[in-house]
C-alpha positions as CSV (number, residue, x, y, z in Angstrom):
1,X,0.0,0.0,0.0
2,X,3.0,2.5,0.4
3,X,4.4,1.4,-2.7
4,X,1.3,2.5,-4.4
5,X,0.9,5.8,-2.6
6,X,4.6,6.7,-3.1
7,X,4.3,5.6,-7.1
8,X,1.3,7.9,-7.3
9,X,2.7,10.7,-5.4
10,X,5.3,10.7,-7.8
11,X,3.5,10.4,-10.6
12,X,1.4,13.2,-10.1
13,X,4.4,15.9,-9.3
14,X,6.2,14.6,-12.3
15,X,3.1,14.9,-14.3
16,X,2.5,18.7,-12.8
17,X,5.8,19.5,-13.9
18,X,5.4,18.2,-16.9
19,X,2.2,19.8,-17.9
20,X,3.7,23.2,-16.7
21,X,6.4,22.6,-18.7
22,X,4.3,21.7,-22.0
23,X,2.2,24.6,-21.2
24,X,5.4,27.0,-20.9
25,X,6.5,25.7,-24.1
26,X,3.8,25.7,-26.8
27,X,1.8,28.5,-24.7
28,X,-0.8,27.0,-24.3
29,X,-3.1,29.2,-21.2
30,X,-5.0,26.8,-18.5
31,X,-8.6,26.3,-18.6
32,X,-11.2,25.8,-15.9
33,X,-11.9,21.9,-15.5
34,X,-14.2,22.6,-13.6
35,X,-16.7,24.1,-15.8
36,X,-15.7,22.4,-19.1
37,X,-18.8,21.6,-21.3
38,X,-17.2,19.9,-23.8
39,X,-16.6,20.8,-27.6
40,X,-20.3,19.6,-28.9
41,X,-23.3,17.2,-28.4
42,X,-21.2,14.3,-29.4
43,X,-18.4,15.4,-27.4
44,X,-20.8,15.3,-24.0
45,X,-22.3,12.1,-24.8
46,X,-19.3,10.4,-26.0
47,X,-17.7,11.5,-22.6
48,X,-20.9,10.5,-20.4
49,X,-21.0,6.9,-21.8
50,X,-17.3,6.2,-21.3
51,X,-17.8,8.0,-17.8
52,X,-20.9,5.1,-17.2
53,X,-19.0,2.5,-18.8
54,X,-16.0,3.0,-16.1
55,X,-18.4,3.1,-13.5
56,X,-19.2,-0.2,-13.8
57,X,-16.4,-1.4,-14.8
58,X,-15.2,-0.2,-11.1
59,X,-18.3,-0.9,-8.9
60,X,-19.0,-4.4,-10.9
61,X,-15.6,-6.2,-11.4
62,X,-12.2,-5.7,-10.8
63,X,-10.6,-5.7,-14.3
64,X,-8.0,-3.2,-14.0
65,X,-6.6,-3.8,-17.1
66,X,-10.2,-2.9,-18.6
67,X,-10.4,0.0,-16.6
68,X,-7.2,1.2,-17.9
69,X,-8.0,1.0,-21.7
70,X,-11.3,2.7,-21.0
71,X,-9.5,5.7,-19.3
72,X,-7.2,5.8,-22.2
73,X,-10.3,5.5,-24.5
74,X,-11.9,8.5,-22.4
75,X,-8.6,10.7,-22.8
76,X,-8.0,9.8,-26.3
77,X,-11.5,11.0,-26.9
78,X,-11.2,14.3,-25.8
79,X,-7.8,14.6,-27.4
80,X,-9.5,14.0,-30.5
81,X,-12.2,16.2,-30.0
82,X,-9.7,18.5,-28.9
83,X,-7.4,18.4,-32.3
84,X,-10.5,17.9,-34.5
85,X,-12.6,21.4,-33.3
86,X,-10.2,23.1,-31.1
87,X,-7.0,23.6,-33.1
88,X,-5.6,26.6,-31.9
89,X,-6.1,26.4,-28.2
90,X,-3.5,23.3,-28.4
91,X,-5.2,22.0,-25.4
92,X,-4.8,19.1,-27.4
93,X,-1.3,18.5,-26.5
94,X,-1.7,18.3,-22.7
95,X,-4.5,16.0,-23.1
96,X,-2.0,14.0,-25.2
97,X,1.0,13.9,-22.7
98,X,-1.7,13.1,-19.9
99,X,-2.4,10.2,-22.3
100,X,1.4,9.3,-22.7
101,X,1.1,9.0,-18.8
102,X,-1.4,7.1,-17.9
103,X,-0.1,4.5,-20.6
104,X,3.1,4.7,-18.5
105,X,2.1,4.3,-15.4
106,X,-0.1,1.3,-16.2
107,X,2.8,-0.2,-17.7
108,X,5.7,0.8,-14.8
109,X,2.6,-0.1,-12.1
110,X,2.3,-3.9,-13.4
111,X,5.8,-4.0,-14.3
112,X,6.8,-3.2,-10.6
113,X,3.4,-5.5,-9.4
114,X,2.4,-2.2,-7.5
115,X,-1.4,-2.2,-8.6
């Protein structure tokens, strides 16, 4: 259990740093997360069924490498959606590198048997 709290610990202040870093670089300006709508009606819905689908995934079974692909699903979504209607906010990119991680951390996570 410390192994796991430690690995996420880190992999959330490397993946701040990294994200400022991206964000520093292509100047890309911070949105508000907490009031995103999404880009259109297929954007929200896509995002609401993936959002169902890991919920149970999580409450029903215990599939964690299902639950990864549908987190890299959701994330790849929005990238998409992102790249595809939102081109010049390159908002796109962070939602990429946030992608990049959570494809490593699955793999580092059941490489080291932490998860």
């Amino acid at each position: 259990m410390v192994d796991f709290l430690l690995f996420m610990i880190s992999l959330f202040i490397v993946f701040y740093i990294a994200e400022n870093l991206v964000r520093k670089i292509f100047k890309i300006s911070k949105r508000d997360k907490t009031n995103f709508k999404g880009i259109n009606s297929f954007h929200v819905w896509g995002k609401k069924i993936l959002w169902i689908a890991i919920s149970i995934i999580v409450v029903f079974t215990s599939f964690h490498f299902m639950l990864t692909l549908l987190f890299i699903l959701l994330i790849g979504f929005d990238a998409f959606m992102e790249w595809r209607y939102k081109r010049t906010d390159k908002e796109y990119i962070v939602s990429i590198l946030a992608l990049l991680f959570i494809i490593i951390a699955s793999s580092l996570g059941d490489f080291l048997n932490i998860f």
